[in-house]
BAVEXZA-297416 format. One record per residue (C-alpha): x, y, z; residue number from 1. Coordinates in nm, 2 decimals, padded with zeros to 4 digits, m for minus. Layout:
<paros>
+--------+--------+--------+-----+
|   east |  north |     up | num |
+--------+--------+--------+-----+
|      X |      Y |      Z | NUM |
...
+--------+--------+--------+-----+
</paros>
This chain:
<paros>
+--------+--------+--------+-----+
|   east |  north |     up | num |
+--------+--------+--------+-----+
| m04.70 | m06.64 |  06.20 |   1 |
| m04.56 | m06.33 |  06.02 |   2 |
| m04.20 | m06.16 |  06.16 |   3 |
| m04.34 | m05.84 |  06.31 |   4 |
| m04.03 | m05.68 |  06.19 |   5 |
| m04.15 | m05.73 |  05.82 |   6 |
| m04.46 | m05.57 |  05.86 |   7 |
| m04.30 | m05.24 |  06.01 |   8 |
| m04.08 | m05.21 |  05.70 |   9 |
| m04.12 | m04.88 |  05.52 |  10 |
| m04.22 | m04.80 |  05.16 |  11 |
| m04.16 | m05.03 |  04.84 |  12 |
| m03.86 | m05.28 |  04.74 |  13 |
| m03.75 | m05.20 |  04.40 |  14 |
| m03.83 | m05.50 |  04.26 |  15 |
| m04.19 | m05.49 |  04.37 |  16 |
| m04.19 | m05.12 |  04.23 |  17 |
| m04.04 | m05.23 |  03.91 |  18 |
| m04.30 | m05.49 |  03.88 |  19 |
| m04.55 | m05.28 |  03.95 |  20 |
| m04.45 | m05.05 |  03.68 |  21 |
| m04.38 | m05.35 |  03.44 |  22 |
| m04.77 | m05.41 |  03.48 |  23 |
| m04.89 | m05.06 |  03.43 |  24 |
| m04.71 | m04.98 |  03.12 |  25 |
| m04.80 | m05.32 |  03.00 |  26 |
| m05.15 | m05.24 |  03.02 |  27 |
| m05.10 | m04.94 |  02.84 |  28 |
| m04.94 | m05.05 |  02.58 |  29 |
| m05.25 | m05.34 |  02.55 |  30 |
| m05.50 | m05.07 |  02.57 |  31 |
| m05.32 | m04.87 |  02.29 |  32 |
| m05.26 | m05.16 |  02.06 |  33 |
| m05.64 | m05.21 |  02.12 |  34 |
| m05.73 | m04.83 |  02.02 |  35 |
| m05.49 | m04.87 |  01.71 |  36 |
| m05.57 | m05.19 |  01.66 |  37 |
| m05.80 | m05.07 |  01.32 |  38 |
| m05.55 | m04.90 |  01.23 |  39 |
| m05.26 | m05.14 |  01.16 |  40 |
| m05.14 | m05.02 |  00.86 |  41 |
| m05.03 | m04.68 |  00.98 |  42 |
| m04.67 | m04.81 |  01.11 |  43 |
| m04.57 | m04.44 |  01.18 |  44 |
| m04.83 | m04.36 |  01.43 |  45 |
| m04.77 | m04.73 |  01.58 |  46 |
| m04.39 | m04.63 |  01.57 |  47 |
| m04.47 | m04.33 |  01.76 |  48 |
| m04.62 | m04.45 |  02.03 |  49 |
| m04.40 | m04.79 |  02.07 |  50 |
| m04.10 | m04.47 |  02.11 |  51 |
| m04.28 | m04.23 |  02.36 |  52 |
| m04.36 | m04.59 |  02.56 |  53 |
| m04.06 | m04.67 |  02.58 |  54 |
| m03.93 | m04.34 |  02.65 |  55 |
| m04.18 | m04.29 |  02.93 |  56 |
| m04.10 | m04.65 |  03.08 |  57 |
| m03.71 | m04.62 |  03.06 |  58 |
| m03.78 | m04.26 |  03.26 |  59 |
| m03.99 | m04.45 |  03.51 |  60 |
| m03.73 | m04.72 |  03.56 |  61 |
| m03.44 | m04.51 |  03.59 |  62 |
| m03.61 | m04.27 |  03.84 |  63 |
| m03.72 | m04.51 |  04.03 |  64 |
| m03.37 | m04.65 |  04.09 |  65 |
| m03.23 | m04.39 |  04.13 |  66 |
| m03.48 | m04.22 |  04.42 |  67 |
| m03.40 | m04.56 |  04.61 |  68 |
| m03.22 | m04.64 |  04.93 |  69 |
| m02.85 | m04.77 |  04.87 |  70 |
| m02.86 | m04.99 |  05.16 |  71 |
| m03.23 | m05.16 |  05.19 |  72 |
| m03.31 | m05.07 |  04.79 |  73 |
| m03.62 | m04.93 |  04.95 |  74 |
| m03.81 | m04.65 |  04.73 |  75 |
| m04.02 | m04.35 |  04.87 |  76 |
| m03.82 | m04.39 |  05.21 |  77 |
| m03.55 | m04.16 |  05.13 |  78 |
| m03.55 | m03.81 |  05.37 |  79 |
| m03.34 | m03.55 |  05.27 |  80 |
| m03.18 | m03.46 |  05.63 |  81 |
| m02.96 | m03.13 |  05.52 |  82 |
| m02.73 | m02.94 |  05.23 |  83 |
| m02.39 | m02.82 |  05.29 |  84 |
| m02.24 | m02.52 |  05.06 |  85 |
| m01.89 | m02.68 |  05.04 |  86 |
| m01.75 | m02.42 |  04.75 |  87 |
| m01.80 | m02.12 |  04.48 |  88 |
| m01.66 | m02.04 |  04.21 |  89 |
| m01.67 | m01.82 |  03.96 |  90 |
| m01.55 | m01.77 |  03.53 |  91 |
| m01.65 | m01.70 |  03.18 |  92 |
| m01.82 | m01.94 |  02.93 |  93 |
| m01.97 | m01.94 |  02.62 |  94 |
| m02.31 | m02.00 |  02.56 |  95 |
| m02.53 | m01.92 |  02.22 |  96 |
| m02.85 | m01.74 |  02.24 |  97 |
| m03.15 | m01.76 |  02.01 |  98 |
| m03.37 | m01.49 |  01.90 |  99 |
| m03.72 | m01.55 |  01.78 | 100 |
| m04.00 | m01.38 |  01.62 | 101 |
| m04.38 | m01.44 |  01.68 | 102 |
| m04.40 | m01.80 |  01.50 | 103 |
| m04.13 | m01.96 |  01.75 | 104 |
| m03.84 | m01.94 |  01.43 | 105 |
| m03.47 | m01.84 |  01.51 | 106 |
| m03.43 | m01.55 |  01.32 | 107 |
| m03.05 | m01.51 |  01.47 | 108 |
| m02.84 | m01.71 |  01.65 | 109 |
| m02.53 | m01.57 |  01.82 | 110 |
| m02.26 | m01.65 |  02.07 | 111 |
| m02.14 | m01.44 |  02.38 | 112 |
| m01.90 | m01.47 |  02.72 | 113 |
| m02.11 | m01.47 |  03.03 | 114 |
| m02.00 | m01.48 |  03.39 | 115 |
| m02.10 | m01.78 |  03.56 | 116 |
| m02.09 | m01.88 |  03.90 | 117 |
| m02.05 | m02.29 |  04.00 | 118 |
| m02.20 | m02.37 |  04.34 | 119 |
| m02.07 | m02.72 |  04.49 | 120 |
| m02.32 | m02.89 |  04.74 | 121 |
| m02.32 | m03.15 |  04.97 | 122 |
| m02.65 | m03.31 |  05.02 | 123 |
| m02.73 | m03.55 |  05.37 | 124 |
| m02.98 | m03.83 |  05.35 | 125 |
| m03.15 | m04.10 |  05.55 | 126 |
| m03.31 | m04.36 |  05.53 | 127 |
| m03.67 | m04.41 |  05.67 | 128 |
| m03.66 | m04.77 |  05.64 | 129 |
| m03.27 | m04.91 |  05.77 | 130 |
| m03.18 | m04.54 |  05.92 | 131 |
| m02.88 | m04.57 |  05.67 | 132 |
| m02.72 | m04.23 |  05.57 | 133 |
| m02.52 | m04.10 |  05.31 | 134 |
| m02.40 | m03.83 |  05.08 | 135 |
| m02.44 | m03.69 |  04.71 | 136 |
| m02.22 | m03.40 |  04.56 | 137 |
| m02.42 | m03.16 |  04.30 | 138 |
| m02.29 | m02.87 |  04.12 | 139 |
| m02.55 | m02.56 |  04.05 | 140 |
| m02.47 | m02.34 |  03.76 | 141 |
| m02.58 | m01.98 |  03.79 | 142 |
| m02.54 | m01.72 |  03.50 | 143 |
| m02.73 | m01.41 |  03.71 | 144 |
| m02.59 | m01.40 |  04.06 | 145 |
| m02.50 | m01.15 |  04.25 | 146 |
| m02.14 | m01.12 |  04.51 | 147 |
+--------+--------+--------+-----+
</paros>
């Protein structure tokens, strides 16, 4: 008979969610081979979409593992509980702008001081699945703040 703790768990292990992505991209990569299939002498467009698959896979992945509990590995379980301002500050950088005309060219480029103001947060989370909590730091860059 089943543990009836095992069947109360909460969303996906990342292992089962990296398989299931495995499998997906897997059968879109077979489905576009099949599409390009007659085509197999043009190596650029096959290059193409062997990068953007990639691309969109190692995206995937990396989210994925990234979105997951610490604790339990656990994906889609994660609750965001509360943010904490724990500091501001403000300076100068330098930063280049870009001015364009109707087409989307650069017609100028230049470079300019701006004041910036750095927000430091504290972000709570939790668990759905083990109750486990814990803490990221993030920094928010603002060029048009006000005092």
């Amino acid at each position: 008979m089943a543990d009836s703790s095992q069947s109360s768990d909460k969303g996906i292990d990342v292992g089962t969610a990296l398989f299931i992505e495995l499998i997906f991209f897997s059968i879109v990569g077979f489905l576009g081979f099949l599409w390009l299939r007659q085509e197999v002498y043009d190596t650029l467009c096959m290059g193409f979409i062997g990068f953007a698959y990639v691309c969109v896979a190692l995206y995937a992945l990396l989210h994925t593992y990234s979105s997951s509990c610490p604790n339990c590995r656990r994906i889609f379980v994660v609750e965001k509980v509360g943010t904490k301002l724990l500091g501001k500050r403000t300076g100068y950088e330098t930063v280049t702008r870009e001015e364009k005309n109707r087409n989307g060219d650069v017609t100028r480029t230049w470079k300019e001081q701006v004041h910036v103001q750095y927000k430091n947060y504290l972000d709570h989370f939790r668990c759905l699945n083990c109750s486990d909590e814990w803490d990221t730091k993030r920094e928010v860059r603002s060029e048009n703040f006000t005092n």
